[in-house]
Short mmCIF file of the C-alpha atoms (twelve columns), coordinates in Angstrom:
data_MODEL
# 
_entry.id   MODEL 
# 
loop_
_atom_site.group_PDB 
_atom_site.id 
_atom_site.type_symbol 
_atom_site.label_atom_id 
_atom_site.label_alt_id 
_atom_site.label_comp_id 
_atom_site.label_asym_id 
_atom_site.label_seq_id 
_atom_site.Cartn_x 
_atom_site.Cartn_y 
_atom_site.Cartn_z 
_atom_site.pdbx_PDB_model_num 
ATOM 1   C CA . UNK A 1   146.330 160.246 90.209 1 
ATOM 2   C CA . UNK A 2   149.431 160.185 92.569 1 
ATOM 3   C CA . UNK A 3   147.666 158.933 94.980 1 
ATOM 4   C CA . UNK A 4   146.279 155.909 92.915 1 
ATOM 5   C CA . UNK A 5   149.624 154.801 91.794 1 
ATOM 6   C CA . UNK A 6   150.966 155.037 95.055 1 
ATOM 7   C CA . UNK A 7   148.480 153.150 96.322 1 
ATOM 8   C CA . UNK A 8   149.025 150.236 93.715 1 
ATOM 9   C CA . UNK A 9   147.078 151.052 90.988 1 
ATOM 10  C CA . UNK A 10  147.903 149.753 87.865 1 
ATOM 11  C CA . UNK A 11  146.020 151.918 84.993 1 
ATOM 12  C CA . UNK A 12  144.961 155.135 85.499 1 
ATOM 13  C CA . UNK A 13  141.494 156.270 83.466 1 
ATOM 14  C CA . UNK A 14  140.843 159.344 81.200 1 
ATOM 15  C CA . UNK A 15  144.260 161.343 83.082 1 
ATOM 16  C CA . UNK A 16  143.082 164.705 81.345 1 
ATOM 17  C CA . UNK A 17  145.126 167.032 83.333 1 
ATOM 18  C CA . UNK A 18  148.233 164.668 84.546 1 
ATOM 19  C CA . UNK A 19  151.211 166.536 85.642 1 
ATOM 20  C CA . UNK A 20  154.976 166.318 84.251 1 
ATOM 21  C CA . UNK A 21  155.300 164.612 87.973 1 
ATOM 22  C CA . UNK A 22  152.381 161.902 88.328 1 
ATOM 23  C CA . UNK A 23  153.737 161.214 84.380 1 
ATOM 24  C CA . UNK A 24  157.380 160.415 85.530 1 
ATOM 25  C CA . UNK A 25  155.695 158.466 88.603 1 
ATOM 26  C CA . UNK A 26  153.579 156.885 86.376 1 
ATOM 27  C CA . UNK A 27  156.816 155.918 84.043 1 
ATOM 28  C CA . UNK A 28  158.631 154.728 85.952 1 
ATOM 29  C CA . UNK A 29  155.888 152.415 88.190 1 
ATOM 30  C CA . UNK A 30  155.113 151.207 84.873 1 
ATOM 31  C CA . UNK A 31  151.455 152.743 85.249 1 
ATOM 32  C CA . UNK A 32  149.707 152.321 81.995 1 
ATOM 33  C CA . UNK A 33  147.296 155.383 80.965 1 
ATOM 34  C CA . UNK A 34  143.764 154.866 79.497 1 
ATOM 35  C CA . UNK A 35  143.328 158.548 78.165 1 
ATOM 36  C CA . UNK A 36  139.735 157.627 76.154 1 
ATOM 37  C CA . UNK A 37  140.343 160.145 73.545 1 
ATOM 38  C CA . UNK A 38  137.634 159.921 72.019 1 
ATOM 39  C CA . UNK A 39  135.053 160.588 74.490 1 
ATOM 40  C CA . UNK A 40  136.204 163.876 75.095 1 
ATOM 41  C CA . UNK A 41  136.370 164.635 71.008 1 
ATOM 42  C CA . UNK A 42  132.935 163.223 70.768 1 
ATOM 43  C CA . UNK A 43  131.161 165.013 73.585 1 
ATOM 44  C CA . UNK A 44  132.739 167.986 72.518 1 
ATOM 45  C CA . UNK A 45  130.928 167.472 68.850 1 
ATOM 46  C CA . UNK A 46  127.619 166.487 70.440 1 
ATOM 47  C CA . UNK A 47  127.765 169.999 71.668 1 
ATOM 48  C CA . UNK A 48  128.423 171.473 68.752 1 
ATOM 49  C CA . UNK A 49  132.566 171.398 67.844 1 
ATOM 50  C CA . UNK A 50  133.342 170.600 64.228 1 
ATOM 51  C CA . UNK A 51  136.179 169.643 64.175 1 
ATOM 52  C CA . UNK A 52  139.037 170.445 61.521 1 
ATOM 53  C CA . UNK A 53  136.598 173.883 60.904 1 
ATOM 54  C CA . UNK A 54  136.792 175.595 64.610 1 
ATOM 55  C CA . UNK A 55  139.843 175.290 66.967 1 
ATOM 56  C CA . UNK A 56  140.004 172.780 69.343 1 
ATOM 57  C CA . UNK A 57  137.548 173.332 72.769 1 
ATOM 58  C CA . UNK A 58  139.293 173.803 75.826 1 
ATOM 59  C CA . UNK A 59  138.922 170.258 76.715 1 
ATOM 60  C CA . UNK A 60  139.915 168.161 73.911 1 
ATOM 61  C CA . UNK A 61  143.123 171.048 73.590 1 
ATOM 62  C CA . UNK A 62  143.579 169.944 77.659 1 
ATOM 63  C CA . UNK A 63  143.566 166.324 77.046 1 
ATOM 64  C CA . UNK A 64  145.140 166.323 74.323 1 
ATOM 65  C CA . UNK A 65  147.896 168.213 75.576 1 
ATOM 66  C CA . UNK A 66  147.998 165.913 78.628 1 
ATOM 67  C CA . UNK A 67  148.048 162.881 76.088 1 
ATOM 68  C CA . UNK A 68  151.123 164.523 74.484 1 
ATOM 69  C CA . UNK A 69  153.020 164.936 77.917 1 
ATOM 70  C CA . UNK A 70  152.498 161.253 79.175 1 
ATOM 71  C CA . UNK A 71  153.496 159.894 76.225 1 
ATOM 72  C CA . UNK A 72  156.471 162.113 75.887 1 
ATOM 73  C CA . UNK A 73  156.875 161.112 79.603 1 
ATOM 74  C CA . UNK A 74  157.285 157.301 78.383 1 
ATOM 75  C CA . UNK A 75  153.790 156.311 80.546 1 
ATOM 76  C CA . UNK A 76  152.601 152.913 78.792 1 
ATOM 77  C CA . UNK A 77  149.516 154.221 76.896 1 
ATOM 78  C CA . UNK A 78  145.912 151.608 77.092 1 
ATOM 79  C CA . UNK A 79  143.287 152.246 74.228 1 
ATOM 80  C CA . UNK A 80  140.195 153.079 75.910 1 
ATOM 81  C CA . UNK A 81  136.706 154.602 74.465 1 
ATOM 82  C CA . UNK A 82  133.974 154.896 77.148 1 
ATOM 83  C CA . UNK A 83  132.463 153.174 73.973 1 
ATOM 84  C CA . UNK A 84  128.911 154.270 74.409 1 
ATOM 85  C CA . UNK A 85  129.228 158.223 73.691 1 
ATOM 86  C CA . UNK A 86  129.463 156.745 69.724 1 
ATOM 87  C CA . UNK A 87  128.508 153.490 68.206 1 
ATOM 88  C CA . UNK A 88  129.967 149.878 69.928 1 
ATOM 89  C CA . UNK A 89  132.487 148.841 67.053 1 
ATOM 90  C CA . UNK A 90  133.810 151.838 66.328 1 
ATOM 91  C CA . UNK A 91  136.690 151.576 68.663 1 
ATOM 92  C CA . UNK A 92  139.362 152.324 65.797 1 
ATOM 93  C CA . UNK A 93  138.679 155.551 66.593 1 
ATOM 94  C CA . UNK A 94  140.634 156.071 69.792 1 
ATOM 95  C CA . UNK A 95  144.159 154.803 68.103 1 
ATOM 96  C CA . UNK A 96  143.013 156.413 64.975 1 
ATOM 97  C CA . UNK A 97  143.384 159.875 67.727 1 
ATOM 98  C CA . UNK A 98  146.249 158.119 69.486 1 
ATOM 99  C CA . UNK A 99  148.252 158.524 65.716 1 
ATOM 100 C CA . UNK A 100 147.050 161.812 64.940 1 
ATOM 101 C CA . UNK A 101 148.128 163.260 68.630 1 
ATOM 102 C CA . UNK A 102 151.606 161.613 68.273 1 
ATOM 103 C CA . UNK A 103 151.575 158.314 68.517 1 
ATOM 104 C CA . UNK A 104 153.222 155.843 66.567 1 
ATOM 105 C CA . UNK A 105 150.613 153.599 64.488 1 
ATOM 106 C CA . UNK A 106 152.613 150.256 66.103 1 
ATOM 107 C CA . UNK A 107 152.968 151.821 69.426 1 
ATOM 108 C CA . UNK A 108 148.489 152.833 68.772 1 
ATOM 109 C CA . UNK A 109 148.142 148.680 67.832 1 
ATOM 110 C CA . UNK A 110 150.278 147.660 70.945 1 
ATOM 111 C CA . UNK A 111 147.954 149.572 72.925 1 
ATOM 112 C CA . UNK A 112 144.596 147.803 71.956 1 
ATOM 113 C CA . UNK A 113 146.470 144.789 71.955 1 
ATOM 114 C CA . UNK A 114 149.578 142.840 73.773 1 
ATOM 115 C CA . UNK A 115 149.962 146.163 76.053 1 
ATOM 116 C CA . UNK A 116 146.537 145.508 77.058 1 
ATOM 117 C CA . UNK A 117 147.037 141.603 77.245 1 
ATOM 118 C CA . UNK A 118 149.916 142.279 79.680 1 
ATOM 119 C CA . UNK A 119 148.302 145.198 82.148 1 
ATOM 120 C CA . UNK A 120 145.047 142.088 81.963 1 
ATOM 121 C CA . UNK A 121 147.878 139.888 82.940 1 
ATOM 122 C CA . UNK A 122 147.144 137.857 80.149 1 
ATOM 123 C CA . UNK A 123 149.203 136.552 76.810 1 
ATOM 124 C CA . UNK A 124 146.339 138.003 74.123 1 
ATOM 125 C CA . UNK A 125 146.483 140.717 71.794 1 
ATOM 126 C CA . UNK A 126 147.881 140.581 68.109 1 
ATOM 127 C CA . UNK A 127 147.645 142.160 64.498 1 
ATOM 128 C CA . UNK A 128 149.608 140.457 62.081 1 
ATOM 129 C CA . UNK A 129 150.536 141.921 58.273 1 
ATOM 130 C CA . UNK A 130 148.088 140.783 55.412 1 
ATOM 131 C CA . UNK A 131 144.875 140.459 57.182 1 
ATOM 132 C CA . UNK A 132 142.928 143.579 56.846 1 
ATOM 133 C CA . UNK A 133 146.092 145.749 55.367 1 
ATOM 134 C CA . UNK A 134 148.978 147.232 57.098 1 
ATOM 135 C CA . UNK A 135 147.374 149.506 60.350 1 
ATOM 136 C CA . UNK A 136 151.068 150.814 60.995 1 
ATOM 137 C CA . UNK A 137 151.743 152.242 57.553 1 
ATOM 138 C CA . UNK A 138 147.593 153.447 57.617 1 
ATOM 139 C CA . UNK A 139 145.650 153.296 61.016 1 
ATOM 140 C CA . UNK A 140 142.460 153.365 59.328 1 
ATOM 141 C CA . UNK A 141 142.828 149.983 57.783 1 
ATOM 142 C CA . UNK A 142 141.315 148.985 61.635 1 
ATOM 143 C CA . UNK A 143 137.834 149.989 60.065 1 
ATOM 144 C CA . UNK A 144 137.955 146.931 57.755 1 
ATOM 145 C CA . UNK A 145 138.841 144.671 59.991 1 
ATOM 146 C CA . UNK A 146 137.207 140.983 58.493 1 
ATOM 147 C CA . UNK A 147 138.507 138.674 60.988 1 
ATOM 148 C CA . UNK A 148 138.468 138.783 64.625 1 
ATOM 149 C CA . UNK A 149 139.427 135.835 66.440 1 
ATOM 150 C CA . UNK A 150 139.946 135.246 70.385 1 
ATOM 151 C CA . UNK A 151 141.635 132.073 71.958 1 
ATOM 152 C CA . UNK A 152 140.136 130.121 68.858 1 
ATOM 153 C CA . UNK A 153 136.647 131.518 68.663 1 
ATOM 154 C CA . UNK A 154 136.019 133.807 65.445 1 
ATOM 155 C CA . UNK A 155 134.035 136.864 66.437 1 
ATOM 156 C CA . UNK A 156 134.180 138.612 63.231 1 
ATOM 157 C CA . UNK A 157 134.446 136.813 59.744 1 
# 
């Protein structure tokens, strides 16, 4: 991971076992983080885990602990899914993890939206009050999402 932001990179992927120095590297480079929570919680159930009835695996307790650190670091956190190990759509999932690890629900929105606009080095990305409830007072108001609309095409309605 040092290596890749030292080399230019400007996201680093999954980051499971980051350390306090690659997270202050990462900081202050302005290295965003795509942990992909939720892969690691969903493999981990495949094989078995139920979660909220045993204690966390020693993987989801690594990454989440790692999580915890870069974003206590101040590393700009990217939602990321490796949609695939669960159902395409679903992707409310990984802030819905994001909140429940530590994140703030607006900081969790930022990341699936204008944060990743900007590391795409592009202007997209925005959730707005009213349209599907208020995702930073609840972050499971993402599951009823009813409109989805991108540079003027509607992909949900």
């Amino acid at each position: 991971m040092r290596r890749a932001v030292l080399g230019g990179a400007e996201t680093i992927e999954h980051g499971n076992e980051g350390s306090p120095e690659v997270w202050k590297l990462m900081a202050e480079k302005g290295v965003a983080l795509c942990p992909t929570l939720t892969a690691t919680e969903a493999n981990a159930q495949y094989a078995g885990w139920k979660k909220g009835e045993q204690p966390d695996p020693p993987g989801v307790a690594r990454h989440k602990a790692s999580f915890k650190a870069a974003l206590a670091a101040g590393v700009p956190i990217l939602s990321g899914s490796d949609v695939g190990v669960f159902t395409h759509g679903d992707n409310w999932r990984e802030l819905e993890l994001m909140v429940e690890y530590g994140m703030k629900a607006t900081d969790a929105l930022k990341s699936a939206t204008s944060l990743g606009g900007k590391m795409l080095h592009m202007q997209i990305g925005r959730v707005q009050p009213g349209y599907f409830g208020d995702p930073t007072r609840d972050i499971t108001a993402l599951r009823k999402a009813r409109f989805v609309m991108k540079a003027g095409t509607v992909y949900k309605q």
